[in-house]
C-alpha positions in Angstrom: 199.6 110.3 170.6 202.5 109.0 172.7 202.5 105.5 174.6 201.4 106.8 177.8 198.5 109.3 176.5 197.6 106.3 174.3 197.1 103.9 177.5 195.0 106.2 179.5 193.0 106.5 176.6 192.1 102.8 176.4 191.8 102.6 180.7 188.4 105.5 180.3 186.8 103.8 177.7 186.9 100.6 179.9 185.9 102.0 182.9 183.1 103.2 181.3 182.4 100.3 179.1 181.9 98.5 182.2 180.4 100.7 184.7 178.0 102.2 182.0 177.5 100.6 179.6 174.1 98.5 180.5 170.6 98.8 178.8 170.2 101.2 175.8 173.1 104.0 176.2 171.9 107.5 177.0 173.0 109.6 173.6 170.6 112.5 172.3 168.5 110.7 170.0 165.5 111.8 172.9 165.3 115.0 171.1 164.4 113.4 168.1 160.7 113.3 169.2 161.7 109.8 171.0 161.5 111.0 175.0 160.2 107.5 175.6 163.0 105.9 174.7 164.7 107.2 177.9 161.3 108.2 180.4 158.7 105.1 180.7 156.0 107.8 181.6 155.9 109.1 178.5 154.4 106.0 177.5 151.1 107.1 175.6 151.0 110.5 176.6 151.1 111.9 173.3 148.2 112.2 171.0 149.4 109.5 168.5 151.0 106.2 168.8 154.2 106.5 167.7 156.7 104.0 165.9 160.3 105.2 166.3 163.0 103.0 164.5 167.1 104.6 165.5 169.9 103.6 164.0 173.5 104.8 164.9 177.1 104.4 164.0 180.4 105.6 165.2 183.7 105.9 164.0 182.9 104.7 160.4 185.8 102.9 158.8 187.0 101.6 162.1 186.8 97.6 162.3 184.1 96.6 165.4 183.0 100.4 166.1 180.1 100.8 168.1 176.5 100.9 166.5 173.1 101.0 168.2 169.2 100.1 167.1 166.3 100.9 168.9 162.8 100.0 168.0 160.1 101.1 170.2 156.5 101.6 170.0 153.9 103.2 172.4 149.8 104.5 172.6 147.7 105.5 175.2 144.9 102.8 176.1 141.8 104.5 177.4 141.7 107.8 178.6 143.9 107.7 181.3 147.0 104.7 180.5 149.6 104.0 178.1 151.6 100.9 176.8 154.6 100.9 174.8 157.6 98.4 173.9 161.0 99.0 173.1 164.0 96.4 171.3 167.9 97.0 170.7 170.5 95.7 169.8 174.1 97.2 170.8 177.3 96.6 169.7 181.0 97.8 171.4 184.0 96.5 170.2 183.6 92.2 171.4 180.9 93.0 173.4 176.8 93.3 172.2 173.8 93.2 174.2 170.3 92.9 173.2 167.6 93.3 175.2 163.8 94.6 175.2 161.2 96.3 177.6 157.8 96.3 178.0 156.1 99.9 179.5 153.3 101.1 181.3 152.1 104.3 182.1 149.4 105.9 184.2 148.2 110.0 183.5 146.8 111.8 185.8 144.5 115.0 183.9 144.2 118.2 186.1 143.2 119.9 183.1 139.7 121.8 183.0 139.2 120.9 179.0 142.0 121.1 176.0 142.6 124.6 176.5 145.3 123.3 179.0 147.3 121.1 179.6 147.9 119.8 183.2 148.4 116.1 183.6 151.6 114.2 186.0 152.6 110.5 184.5 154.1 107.9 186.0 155.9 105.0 184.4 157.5 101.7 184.4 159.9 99.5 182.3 160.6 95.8 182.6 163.2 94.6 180.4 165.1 91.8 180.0 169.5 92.3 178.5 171.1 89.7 176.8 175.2 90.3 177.1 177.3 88.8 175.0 181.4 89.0 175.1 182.6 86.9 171.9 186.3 85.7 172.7 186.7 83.4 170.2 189.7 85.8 168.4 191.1 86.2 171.3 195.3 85.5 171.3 196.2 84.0 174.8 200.1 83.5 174.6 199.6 82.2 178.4 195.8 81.1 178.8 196.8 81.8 182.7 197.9 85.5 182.3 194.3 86.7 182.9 191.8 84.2 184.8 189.0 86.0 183.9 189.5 86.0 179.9 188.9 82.4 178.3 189.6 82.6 174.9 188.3 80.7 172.2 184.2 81.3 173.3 181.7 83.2 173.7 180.6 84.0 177.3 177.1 85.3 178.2 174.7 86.3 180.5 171.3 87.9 180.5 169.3 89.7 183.4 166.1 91.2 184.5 165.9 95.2 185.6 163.3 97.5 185.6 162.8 101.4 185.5 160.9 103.6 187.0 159.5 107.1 186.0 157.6 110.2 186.4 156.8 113.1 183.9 154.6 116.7 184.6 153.4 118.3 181.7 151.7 121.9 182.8 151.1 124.7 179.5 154.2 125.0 177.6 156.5 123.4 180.6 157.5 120.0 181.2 160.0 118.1 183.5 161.1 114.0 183.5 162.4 112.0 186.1 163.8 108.4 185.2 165.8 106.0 187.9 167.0 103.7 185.0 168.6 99.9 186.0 166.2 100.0 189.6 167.1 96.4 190.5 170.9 95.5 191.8 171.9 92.8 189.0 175.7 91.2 188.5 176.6 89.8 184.9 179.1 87.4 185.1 181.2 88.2 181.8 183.7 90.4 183.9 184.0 89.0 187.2 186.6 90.4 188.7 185.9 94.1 187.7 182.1 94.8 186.8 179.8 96.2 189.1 176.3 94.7 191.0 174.7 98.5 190.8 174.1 99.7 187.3 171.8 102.4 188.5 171.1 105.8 186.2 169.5 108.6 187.6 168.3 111.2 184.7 166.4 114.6 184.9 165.1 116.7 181.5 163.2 120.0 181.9 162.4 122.2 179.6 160.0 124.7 178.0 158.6 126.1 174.7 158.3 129.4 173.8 155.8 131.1 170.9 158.3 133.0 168.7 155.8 135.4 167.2 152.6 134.8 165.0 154.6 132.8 162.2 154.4 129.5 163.4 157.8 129.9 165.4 159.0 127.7 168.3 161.3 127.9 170.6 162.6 124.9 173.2 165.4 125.5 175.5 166.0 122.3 177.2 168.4 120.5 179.7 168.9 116.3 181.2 171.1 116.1 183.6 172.2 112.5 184.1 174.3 110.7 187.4 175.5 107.0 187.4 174.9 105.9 190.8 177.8 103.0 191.5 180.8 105.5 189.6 179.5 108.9 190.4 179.6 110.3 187.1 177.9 113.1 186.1 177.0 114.9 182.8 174.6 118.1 181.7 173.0 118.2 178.1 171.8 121.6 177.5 169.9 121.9 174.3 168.1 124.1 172.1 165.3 123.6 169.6 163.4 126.1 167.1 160.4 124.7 165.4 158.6 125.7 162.2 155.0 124.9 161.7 153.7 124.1 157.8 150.6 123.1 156.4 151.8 119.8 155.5 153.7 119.7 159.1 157.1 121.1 161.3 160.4 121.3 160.0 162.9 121.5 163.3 166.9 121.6 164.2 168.9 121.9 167.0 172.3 122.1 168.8 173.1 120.0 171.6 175.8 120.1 174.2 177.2 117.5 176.4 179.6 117.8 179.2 180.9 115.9 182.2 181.7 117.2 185.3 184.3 114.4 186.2 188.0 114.9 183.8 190.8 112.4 183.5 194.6 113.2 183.3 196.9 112.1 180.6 200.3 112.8 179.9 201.3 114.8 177.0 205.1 114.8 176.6 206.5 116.4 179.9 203.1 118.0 181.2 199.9 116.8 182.3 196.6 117.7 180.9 192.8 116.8 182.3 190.1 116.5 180.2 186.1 116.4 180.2 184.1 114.2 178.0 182.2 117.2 175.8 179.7 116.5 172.7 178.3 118.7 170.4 175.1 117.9 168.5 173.3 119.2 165.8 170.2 117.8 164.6 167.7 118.2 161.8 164.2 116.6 161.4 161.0 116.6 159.4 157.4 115.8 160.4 155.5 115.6 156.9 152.4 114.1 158.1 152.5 111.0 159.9 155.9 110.4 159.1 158.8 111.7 160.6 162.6 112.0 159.5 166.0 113.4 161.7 169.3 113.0 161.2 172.0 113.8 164.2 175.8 114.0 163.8 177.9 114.0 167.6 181.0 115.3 167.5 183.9 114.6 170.3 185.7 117.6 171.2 189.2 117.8 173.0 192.9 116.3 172.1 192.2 113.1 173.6 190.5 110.7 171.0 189.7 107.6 169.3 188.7 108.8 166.4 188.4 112.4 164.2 185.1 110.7 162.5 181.9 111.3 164.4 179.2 109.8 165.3 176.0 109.5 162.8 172.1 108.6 163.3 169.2 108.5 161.5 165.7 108.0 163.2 162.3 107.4 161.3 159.1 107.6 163.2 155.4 106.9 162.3 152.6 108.4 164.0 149.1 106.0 164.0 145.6 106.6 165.3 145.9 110.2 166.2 143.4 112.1 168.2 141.1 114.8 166.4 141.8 117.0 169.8 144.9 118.6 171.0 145.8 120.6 174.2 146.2 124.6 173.1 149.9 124.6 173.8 153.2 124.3 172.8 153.9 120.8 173.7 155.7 118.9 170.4 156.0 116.2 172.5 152.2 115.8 173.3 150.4 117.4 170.8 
C-alpha cells in the first residue's frame, strides 16, 4: 500500500469514527437471536426473557483494535408490556465509550387466539454514553500544532439520547423500524470536527418459510440502515435455515453488507473507488434454555487495515418461558 492509498485509508476510518461511531455500533450480531439489541420494541415480545451477553474482537494481534460487549436483558410484564436493559462497553483505537439503556415496550394483540400471530410493538430506549478519548501517549512536538488535541489527559464527555421504535409481527412475516440517537447531542472531545446529529435510521424485514415436514426453516432477511447527519447508507441481506431437534434448533447463516457510498484512492497511476462490503457467516445452538453463536466478518476489497477478521461470540439464556406459543414460524417470538 503506497503513501497516498495508505492516507486515504486512515481519512474513512475517521470520518466514520466520528460521524458513526455513537451508542452500540450496528454489526450483525442481531441475527444471533439478539433483535433487541438494535429495535427497543422488541422488548418482551418473545415468549421468554432472554439474557444475551456479546463479545467481539477485531483485527487480533493488532495493538488497540476495536472490541465491543453488550449485556442486555429483556421480559414482557403483563400481558401486553415489556422491559428490558442493555450495558456496553466499546473500545476504538484511544477512544472507548460506555453507556447503558433502559427499554420499554408496549404490544398491541390482533390475534384471535395462538393460532396466529398478529400483534404491532412500539418501543423506547433511554440511555446514557460515557466518551472517553485517553491522550495521555500522545507525542506533541508543538503542543500548538493542533488546538483541539491536549496531550497528556484524558478528555471526556457523556450524554443523554433516546430511541424510538416500532415492530409488526403478522404469521411468519415481520418488519422493524428503529430511529436510533433521536435527541441532537454535541460531545465535546472533537470540537472542531464532530457532529450535533448522530441520528441512525434502520429498517429489517423479513420472513420464514416451512422447508418441508422435517423441521426445516428458512429466513430470508434484509436491514437497511441510513446515518442521518453523513448520508450514508448500507443494505444487509441475510439468509437463515433453521433445524428443529428434540433437545432444540441448530441454525447458520450468511450475511452480506454493502454500502452504497465508495471512496477513491490512488493506486500507483490510476484511481480506484471502493464500497465498504462484509461477509458473515454465522453458526448457533439453542440446547434448551441456553443458547450459543459464533460469527466471523470478513472485509472484502484491496483497501484494508487488516487481512484478520472480525470474531464474536454471543451466549444467551432464556428464563420464565411461556407454556404457549403462537402456531408460526417466528424464532424470534416463539
Amino acid at each position: 500500500m503506497n503513501f497516498k492509498r495508505g492516507y486515504l485509508l486512515l481519512l474513512v476510518f475517521i470520518t466514520q469514527f466520528s460521524f458513526s461511531q455513537e451508542g452500540i455500533a450496528v454489526y450483525s450480531d442481531y441475527l444471533s437471536d439478539n433483535y433487541y439489541l438494535l429495535h427497543p420494541s422488541m422488548a418482551g415480545a418473545a415468549d421468554c426473557a432472554k439474557i444475551r451477553l456479546t463479545a467481539r474482537q477485531q483485527w487480533f494481534g493488532q495493538d488497540e483494535a476495536p472490541a465491543l460487549q453488550t449485556l442486555s436483558f429483556n421480559t414482557s410484564v403483563g400481558e401486553r408490556s415489556g422491559i428490558g436493559a442493555i450495558v456496553y462497553n466499546d473500545r476504538n483505537g484511544y477512544h472507548t465509550q460506555t453507556g447503558a439503556k433502559l427499554s420499554y415496550a408496549h404490544h398491541l394483540r390482533f390475534s384471535r387466539s395462538t393460532l396466529d400471530l398478529n400483534q404491532l410493538s412500539f418501543g423506547m430506549n433511554a440511555g446514557l454514553t460515557q466518551s472517553n478519548l485517553d491522550e495521555t501517549s500522545f507525542y506533541l512536538s508543538n503542543p500548538s500544532y493542533d488546538p483541539i488535541v491536549n496531550g497528556g489527559i484524558v478528555q471526556k464527555d457523556s450524554y443523554f439520547n433516546v430511541d424510538l421504535g416500532a415492530s409488526y409481527f403478522y404469521l411468519d412475516f415481520y418488519t422493524h423500524f428503529t430511529v436510533k440517537n433521536v435527541i441532537a447531542s454535541k460531545r465535546e472531545l472533537y470540537t472542531d470536527i464532530e457532529t450535533d446529529n448522530l441520528r441512525k435510521y434502520l429498517w429489517s424485514v423479513g420472513y420464514v418459510f416451512n422447508v418441508g415436514d422435517n423441521g426445516l426453516l428458512l429466513e430470508p432477511s434484509t436491514m437497511f440502515q441510513y446515518v442521518d447527519q453523513t448520508k450514508e447508507k448500507t443494505i444487509d441481506l441475510n439468509l437463515k435455515l433453521y433445524k428443529n431437534l428434540d433437545f432444540g434448533r441448530v441454525w447458520g447463516g450468511l450475511s452480506y453488507r454493502r454500502s452504497f457510498d465508495g471512496a477513491s484512492y490512488v493506486d500507483g497511476a490510476s484511481i480506484g473507488e471502493q464500497k465498504l462490503q462484509y461477509i458473515t457467516p454465522i453458526l448457533g445452538i439453542n440446547y434448551k434454555k441456553f443458547m450459543f453463536a459464533y460469527t466471523y466478518s470478513h472485509l472484502t476489497g484491496d483497501v484494508k487495515f487488516d487481512k484478520g477478521g472480525f470474531h464474536q461470540i454471543t451466549l444467551g439464556l432464556d428464563l420464565f418461558c411461556k407454556n404457549t406459543r403462537f402456531d408460526c414460524n417466528c424464532p424470534a417470538v416463539n
